[in-house]
LUMVOKOL-265136 format. One record per residue: residue number from 1; residue in three letters; x, y, z of N, C-alpha, C, O in turn. Coordinates in pm, whole numbers. Each point is the difference from the previous one (the first is absolute). Last residue first. Example, Ala and Ser with C-alpha at 12.3 -4.5 7.8 and 13.67 -1.06 7.14 Angstrom:
2
{node 2; "ser"; {1285; -225; 708}; {82; 119; 6}; {-77; 109; 73}; {51; 111; 17}} {node 1; "ala"; {-22; -683; -24}; {-89; 119; 0}; {90; 120; 0}; {104; -2; 66}} 
This chain:
217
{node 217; "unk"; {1982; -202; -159}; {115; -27; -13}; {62; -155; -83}; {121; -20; -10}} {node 216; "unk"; {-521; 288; 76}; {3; -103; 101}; {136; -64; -2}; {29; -107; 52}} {node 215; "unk"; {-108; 528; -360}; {-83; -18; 130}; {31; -93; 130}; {24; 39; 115}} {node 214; "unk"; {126; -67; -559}; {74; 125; 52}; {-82; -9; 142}; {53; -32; 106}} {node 213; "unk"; {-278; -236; -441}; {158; -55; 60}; {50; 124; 74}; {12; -48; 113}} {node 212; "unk"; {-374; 190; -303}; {-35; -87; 120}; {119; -35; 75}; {36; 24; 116}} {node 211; "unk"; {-17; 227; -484}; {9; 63; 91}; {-47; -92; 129}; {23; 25; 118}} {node 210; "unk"; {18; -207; -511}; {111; 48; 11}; {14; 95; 146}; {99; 6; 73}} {node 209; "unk"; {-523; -154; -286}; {87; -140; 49}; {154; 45; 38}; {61; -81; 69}} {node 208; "unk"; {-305; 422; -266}; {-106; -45; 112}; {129; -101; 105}; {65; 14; 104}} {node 207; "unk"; {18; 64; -619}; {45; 77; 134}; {-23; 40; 137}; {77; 61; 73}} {node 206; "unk"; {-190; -310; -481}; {85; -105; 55}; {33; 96; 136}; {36; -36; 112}} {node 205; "unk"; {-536; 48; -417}; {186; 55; 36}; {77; -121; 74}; {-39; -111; 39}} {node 204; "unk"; {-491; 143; -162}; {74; -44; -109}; {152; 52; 15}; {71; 11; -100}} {node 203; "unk"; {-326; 268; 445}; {-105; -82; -81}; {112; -44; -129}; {61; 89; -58}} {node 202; "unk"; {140; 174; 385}; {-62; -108; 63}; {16; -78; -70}; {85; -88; -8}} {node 201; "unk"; {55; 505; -119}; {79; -74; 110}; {-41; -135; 31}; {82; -86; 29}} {node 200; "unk"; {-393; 417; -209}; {117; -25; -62}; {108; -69; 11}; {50; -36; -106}} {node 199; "unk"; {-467; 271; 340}; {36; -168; 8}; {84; -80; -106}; {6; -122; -11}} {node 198; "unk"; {-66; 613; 164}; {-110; -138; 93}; {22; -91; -33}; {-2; -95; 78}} {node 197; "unk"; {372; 403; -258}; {-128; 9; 32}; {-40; -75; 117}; {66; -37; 97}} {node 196; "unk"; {425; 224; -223}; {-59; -130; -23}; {-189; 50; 31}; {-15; 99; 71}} {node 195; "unk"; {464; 195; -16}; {-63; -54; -71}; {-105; -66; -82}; {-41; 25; -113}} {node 194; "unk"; {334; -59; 588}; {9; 121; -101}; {-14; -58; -171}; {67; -85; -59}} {node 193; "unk"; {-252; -144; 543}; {87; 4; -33}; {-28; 103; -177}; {-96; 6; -77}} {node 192; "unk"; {35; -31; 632}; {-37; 29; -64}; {66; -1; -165}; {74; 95; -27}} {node 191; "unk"; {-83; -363; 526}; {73; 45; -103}; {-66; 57; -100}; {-60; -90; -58}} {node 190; "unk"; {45; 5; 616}; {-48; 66; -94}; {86; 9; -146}; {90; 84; -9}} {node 189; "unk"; {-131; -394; 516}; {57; 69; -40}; {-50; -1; -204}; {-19; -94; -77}} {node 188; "unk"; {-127; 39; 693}; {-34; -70; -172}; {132; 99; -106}; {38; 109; 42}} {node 187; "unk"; {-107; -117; 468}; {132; -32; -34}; {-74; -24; -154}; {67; -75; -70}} {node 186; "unk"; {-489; 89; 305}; {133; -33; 59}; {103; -16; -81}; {-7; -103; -67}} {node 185; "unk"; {-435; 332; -124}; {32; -173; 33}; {125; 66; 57}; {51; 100; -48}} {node 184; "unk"; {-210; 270; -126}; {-115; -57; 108}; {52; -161; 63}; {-29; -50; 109}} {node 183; "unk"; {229; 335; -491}; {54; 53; 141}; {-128; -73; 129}; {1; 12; 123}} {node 182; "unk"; {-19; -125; -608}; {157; -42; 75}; {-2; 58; 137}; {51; -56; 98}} {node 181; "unk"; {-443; 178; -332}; {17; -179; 50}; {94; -83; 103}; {-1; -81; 92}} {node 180; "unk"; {-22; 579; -267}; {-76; -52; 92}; {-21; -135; 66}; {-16; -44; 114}} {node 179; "unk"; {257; 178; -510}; {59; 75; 98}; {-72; -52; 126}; {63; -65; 84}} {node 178; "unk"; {-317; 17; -483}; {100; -110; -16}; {112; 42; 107}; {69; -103; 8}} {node 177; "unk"; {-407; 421; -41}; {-90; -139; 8}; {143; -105; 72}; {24; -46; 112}} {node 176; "unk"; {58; 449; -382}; {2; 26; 170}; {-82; -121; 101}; {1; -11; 123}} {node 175; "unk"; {125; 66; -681}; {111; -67; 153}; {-12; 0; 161}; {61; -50; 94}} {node 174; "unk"; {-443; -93; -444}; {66; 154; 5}; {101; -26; 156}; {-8; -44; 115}} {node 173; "unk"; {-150; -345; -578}; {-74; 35; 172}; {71; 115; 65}; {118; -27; -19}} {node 172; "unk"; {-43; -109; -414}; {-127; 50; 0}; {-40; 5; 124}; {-101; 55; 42}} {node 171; "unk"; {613; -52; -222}; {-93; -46; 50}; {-151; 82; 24}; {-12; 119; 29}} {node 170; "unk"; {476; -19; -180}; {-107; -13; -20}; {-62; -41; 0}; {-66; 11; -104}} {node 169; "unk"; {434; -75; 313}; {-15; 100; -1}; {-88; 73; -90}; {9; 123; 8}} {node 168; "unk"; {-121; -638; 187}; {111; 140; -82}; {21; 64; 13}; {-55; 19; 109}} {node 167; "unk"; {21; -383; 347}; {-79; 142; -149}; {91; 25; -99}; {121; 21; 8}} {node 166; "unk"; {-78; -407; 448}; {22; 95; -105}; {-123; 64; -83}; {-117; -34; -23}} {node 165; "unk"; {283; -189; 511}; {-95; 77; -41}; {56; 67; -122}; {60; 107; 6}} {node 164; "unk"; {70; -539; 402}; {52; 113; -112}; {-111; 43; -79}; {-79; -90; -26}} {node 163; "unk"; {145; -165; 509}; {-60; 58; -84}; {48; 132; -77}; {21; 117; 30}} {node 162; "unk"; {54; -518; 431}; {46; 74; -134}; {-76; 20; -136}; {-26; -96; -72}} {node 161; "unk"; {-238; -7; 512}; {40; -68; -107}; {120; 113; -68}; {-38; 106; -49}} {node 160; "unk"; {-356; -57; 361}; {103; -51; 81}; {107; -98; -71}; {53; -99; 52}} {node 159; "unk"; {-534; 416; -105}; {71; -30; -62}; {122; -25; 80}; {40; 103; 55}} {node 158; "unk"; {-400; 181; 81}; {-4; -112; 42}; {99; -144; -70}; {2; -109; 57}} {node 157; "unk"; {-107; 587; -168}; {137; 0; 163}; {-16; -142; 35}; {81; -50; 78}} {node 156; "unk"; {-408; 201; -495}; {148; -56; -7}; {87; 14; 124}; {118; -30; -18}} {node 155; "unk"; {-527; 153; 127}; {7; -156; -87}; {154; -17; 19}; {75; -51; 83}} {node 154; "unk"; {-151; 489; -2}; {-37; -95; 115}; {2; -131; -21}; {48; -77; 83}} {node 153; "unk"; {-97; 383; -431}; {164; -3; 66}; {34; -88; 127}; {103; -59; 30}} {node 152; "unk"; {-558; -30; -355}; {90; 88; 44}; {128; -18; 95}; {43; -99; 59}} {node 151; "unk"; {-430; -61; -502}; {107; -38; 100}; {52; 143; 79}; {25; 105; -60}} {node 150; "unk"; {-400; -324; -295}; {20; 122; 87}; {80; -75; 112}; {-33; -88; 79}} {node 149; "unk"; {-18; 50; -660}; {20; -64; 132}; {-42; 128; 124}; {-4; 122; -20}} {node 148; "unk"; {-328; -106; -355}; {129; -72; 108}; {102; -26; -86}; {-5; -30; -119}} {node 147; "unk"; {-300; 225; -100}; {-110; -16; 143}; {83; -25; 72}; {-22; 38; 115}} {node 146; "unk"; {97; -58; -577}; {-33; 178; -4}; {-10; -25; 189}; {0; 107; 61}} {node 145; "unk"; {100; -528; -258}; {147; 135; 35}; {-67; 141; 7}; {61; 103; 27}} {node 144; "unk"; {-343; -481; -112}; {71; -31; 150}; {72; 125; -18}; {-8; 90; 84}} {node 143; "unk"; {-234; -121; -457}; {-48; 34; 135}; {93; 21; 68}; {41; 112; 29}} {node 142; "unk"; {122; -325; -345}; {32; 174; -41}; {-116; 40; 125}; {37; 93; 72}} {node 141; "unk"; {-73; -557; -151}; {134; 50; 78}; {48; 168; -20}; {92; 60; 57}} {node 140; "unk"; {-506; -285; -171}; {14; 71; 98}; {133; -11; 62}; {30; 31; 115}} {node 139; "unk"; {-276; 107; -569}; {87; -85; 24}; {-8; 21; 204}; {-19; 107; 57}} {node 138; "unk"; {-276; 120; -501}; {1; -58; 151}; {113; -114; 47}; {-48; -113; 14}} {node 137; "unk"; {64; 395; -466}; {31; -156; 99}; {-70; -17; 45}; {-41; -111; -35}} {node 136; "unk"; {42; 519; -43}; {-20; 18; -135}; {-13; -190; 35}; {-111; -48; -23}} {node 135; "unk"; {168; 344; 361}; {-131; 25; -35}; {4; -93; -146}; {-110; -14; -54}} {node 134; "unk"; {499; -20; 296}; {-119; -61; 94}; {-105; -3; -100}; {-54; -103; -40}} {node 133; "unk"; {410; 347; -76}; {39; -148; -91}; {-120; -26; 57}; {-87; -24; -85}} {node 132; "unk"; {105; 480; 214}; {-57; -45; -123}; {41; -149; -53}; {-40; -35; -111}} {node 131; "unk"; {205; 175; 501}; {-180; -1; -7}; {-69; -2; -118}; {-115; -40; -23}} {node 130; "unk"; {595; 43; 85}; {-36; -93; 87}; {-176; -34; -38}; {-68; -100; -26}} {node 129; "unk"; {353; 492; -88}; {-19; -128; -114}; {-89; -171; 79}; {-64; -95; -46}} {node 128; "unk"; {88; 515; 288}; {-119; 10; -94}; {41; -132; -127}; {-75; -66; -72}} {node 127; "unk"; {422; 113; 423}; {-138; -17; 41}; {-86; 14; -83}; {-69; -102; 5}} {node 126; "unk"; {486; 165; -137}; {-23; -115; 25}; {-127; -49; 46}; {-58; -102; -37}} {node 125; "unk"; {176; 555; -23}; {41; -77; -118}; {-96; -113; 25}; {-118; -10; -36}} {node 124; "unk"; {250; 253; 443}; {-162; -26; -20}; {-54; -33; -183}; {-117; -21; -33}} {node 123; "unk"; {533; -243; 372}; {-21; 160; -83}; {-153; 48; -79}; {-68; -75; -69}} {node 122; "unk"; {189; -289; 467}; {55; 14; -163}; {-83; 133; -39}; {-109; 55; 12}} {node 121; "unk"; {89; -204; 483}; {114; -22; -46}; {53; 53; -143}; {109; 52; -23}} {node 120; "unk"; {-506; -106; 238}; {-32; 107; 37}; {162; 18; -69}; {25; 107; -57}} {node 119; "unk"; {-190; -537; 188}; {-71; 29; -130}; {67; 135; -36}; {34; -5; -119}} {node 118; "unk"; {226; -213; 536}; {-119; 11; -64}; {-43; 16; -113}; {99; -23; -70}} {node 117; "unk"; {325; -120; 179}; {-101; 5; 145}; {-112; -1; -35}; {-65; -105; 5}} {node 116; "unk"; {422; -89; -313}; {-85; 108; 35}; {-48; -37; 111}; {-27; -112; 43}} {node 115; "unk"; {499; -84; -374}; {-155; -15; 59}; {-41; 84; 56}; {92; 81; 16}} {node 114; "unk"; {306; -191; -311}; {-126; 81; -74}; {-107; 6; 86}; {-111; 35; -40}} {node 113; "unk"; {427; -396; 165}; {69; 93; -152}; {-114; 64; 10}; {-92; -82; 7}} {node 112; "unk"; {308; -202; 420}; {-110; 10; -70}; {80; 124; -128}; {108; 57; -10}} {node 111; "unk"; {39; -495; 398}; {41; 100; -112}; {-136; 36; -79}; {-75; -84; -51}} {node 110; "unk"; {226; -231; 573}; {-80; 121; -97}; {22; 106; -114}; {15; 120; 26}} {node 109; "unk"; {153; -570; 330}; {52; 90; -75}; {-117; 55; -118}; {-20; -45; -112}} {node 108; "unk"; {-126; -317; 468}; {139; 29; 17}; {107; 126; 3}; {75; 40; 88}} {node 107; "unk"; {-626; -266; -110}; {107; 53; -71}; {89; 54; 78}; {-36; 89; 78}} {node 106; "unk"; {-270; -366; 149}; {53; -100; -120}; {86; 91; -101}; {86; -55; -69}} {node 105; "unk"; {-354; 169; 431}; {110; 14; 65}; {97; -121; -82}; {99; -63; 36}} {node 104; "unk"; {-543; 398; -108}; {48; -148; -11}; {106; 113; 96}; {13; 116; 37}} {node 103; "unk"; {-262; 197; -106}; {-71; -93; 39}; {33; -133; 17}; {-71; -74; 68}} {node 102; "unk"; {238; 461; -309}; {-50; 90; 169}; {-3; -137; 124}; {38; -6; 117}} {node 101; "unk"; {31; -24; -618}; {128; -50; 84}; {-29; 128; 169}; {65; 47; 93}} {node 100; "unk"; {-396; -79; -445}; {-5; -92; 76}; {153; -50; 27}; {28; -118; 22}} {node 99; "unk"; {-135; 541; -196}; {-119; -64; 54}; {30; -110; 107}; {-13; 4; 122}} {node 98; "unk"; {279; 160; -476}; {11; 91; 139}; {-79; -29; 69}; {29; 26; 117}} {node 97; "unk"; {-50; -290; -501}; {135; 9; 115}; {20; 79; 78}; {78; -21; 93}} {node 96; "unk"; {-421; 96; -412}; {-1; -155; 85}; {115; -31; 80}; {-7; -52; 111}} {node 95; "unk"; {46; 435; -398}; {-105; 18; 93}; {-8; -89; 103}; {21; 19; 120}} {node 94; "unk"; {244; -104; -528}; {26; 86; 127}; {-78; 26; 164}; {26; -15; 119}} {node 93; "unk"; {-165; -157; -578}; {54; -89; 125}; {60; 36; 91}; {-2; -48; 113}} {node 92; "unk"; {-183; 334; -380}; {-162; -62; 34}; {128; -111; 87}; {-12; -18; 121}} {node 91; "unk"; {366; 245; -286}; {-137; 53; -16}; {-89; -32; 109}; {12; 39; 116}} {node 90; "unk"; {387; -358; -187}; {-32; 90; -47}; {-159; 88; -8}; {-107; -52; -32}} {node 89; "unk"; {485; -275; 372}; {-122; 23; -33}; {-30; 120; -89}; {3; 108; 60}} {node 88; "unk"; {308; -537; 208}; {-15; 132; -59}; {-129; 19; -111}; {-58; -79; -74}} {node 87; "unk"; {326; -232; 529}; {-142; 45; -85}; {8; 115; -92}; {-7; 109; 56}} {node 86; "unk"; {289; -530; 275}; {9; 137; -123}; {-142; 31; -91}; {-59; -56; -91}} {node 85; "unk"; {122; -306; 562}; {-48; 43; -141}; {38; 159; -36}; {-48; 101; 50}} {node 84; "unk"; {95; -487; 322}; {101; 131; -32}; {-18; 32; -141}; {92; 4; -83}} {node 83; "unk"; {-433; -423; 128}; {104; 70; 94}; {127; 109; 20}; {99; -72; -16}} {node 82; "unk"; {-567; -226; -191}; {80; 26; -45}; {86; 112; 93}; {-45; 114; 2}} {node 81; "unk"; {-323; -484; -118}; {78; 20; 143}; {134; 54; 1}; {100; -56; 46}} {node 80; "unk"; {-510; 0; -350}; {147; -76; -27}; {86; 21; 108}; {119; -30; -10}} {node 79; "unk"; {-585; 201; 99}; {-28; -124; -62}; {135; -34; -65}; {-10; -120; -23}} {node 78; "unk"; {41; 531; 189}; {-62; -119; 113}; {44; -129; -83}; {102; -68; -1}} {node 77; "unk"; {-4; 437; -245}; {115; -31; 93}; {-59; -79; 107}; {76; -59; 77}} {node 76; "unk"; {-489; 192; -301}; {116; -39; -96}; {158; -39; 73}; {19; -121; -4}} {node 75; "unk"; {-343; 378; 226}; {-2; -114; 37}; {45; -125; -94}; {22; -115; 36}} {node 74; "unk"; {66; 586; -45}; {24; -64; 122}; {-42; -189; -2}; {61; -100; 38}} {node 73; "unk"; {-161; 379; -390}; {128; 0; -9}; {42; -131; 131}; {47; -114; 0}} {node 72; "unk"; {-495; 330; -64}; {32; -163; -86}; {98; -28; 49}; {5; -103; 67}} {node 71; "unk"; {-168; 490; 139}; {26; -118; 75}; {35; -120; -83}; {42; -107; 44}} {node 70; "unk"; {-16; 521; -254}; {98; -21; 87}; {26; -126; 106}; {102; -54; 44}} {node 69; "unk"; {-465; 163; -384}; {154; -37; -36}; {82; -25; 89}; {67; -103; 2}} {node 68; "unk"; {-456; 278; 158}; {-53; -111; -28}; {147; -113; -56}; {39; -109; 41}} {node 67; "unk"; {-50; 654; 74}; {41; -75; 97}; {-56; -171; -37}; {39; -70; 93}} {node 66; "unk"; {-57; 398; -436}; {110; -55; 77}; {19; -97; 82}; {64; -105; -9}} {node 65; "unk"; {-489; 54; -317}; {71; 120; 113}; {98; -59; 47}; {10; -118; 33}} {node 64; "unk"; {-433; -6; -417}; {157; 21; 17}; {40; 120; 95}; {-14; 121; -16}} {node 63; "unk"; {-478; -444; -140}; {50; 106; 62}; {169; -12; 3}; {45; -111; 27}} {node 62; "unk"; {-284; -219; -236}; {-96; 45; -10}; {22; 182; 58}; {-65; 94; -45}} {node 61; "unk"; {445; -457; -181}; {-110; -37; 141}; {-110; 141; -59}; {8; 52; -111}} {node 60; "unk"; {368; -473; -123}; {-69; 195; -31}; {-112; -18; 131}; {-72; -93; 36}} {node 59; "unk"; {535; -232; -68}; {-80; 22; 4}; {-76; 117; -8}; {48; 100; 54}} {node 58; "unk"; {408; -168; -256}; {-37; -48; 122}; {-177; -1; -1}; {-44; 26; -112}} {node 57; "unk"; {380; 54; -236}; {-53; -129; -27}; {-69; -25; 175}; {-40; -109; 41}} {node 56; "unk"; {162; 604; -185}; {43; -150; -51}; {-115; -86; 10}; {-120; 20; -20}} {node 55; "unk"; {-51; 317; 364}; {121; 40; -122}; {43; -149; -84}; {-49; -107; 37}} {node 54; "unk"; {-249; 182; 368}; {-109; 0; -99}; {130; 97; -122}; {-23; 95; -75}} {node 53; "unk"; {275; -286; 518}; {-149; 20; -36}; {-9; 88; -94}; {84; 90; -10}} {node 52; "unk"; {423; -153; -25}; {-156; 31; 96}; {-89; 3; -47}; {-26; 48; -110}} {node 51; "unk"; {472; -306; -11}; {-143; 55; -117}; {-65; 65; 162}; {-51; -81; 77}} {node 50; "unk"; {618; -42; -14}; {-166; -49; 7}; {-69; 84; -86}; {56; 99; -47}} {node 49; "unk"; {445; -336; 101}; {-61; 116; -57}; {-131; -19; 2}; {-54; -94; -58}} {node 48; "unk"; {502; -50; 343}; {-198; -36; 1}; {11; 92; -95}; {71; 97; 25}} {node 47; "unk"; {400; -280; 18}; {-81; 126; -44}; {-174; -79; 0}; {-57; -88; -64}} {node 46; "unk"; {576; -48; 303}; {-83; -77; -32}; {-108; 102; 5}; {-40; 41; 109}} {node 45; "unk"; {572; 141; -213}; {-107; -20; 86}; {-121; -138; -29}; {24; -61; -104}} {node 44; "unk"; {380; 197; -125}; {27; 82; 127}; {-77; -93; 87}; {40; -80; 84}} {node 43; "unk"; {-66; 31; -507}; {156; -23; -30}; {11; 4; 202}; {80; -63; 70}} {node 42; "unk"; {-483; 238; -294}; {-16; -124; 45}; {136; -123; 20}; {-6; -122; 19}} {node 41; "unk"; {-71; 600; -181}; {-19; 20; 140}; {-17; -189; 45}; {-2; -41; 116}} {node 40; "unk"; {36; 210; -596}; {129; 28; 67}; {-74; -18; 172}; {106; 14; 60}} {node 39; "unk"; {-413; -130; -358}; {126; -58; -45}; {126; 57; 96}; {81; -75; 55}} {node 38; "unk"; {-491; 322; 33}; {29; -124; 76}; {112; -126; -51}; {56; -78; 76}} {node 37; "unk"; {-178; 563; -268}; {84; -15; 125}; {32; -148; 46}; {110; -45; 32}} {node 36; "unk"; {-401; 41; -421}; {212; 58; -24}; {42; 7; 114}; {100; -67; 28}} {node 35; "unk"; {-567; -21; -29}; {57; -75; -45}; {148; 4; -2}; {84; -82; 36}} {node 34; "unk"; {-497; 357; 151}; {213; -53; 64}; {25; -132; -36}; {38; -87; 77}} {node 33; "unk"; {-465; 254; -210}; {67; 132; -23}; {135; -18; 94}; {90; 80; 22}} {node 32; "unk"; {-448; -429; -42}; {106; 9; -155}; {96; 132; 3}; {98; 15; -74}} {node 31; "unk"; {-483; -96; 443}; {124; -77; 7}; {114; 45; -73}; {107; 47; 41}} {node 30; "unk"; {-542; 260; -67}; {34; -130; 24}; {165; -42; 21}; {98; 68; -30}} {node 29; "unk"; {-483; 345; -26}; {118; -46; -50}; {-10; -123; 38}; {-116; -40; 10}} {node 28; "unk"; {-161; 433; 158}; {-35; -67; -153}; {118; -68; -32}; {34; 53; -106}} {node 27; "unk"; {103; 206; 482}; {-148; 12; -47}; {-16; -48; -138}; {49; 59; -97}} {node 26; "unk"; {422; -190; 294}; {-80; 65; 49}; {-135; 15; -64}; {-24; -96; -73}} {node 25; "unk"; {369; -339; 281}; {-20; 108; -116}; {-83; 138; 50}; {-36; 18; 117}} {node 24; "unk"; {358; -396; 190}; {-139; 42; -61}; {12; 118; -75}; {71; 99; 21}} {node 23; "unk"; {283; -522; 192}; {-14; 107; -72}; {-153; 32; -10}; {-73; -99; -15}} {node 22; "unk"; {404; -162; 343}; {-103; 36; -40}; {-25; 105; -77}; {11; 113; 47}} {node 21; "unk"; {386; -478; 135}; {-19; 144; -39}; {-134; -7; -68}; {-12; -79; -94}} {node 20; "unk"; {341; -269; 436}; {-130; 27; -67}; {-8; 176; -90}; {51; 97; 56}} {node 19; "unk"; {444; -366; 61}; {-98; 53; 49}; {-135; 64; -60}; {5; 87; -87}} {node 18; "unk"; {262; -470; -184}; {17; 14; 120}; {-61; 130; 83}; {-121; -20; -15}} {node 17; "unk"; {71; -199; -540}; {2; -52; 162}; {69; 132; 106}; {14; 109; -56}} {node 16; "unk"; {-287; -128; -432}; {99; 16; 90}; {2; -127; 95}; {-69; -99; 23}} {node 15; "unk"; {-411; 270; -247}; {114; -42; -89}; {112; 34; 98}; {-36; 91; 75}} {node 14; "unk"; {-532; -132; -77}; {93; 7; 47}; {139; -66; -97}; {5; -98; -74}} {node 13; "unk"; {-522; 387; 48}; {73; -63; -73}; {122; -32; 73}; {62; 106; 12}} {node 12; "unk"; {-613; -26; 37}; {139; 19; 9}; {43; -79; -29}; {-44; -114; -15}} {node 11; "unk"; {-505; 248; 146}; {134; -62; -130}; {136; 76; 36}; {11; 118; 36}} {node 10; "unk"; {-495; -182; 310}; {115; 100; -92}; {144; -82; -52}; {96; -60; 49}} {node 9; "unk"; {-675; 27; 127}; {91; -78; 14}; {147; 59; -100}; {-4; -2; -124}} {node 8; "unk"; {-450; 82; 511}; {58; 9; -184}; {132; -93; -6}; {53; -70; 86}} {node 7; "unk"; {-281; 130; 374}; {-103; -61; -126}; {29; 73; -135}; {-85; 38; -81}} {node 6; "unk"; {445; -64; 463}; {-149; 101; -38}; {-99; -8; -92}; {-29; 88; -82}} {node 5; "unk"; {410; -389; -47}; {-11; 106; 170}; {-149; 95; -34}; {-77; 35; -89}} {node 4; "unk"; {452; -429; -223}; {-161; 7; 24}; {-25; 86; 159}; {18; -57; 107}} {node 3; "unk"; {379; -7; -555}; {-2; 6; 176}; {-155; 43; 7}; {-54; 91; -64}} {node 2; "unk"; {360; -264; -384}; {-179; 41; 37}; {58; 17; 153}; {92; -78; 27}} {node 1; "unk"; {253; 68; -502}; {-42; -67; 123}; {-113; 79; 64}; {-26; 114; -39}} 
């Protein structure tokens, strides 16, 4: 399915019925990576799985920044008029949900996996791999992540949403990042879970979807 906002227009996939749940992927991915969660999450819930801008099947723009995603999102839950929305968000979607559950009053319940304040977050490993995919690509979603997000603690106080905040315990974003989040949003509460990476859990699992259910009960 097509939702037309912001002069792009972003692919998704709806399956379930009953309270809305928004899923977003992370950097370079798409939809397909909660194929498995969403079989099991759609028993529960009615699952947006969206393509962000210039990912999937959504539209390719010319520039990619958070804060641009974030307003799709928003105005994505506009255009289906979508209400006490469950948003969860991996990575790059993460991001978008900390973003813009600053900003609707359309998400409800906030679950993020793997997300960052800043660039300044992943290990300096990560950083030069970063610069060498850019130099070798020019891709500019590997831009976007050397440059942003820039969020601060002040942002997130603006968050007025139950909000759960997971990481691996190996995770590529450094626990003191992922600590920060939790302790910056109101009452958010922190699972770090033992084990698991960045996105092991997520990408092609059922266990994402498992921890969701645990979540929203």
């Amino acid at each position: 399915m097509i939702a037309k906002l912001n002069q792009v227009e972003l692919f998704y996939e709806k399956s379930g019925t009953g309270r809305p749940l928004v899923m977003l992927h992370g950097n370079g991915e798409d939809h397909t990576i909660f194929r498995e969660a969403v079989a099991i999450l759609k028993e529960h819930c009615t699952v947006y799985a969206v393509d962000s801008r210039d990912h999937g099947r959504s539209t390719r723009v010319s520039e990619l920044h958070y804060e641009d995603m974030a307003e799709d999102m928003i105005a994505f839950m506009e255009a289906l008029d979508l209400r006490d929305v469950i948003f969860y968000g991996f990575s790059d979607g993460g991001v978008v949900g900390l973003i813009a559950a600053q900003r609707t009053d359309r998400i409800s319940r906030l679950i993020v996996s793997g997300a960052n304040m800043t660039p300044d977050s992943v290990s300096l490993r990560y950083k030069l791999l970063f610069k060498l995919l850019y130099a070798l690509k020019k891709d500019q979603k590997i831009y976007m992540m050397m440059r942003e997000p820039n969020i601060t603690p002040e942002d997130l106080k603006k968050i007025g949403v139950a909000t759960t905040v997971f990481a691996g315990q190996h995770d590529l974003i450094s626990k003191k990042e992922t600590r920060l989040i939790a302790a910056s949003i109101p009452n958010a509460k922190l699972r770090i879970l033992p084990g698991e990476t960045h996105g092991n859990y997520i990408v092609h699992s059922t266990k994402i979807a498992d921890l969701i259910l645990q979540e929203i009960g």
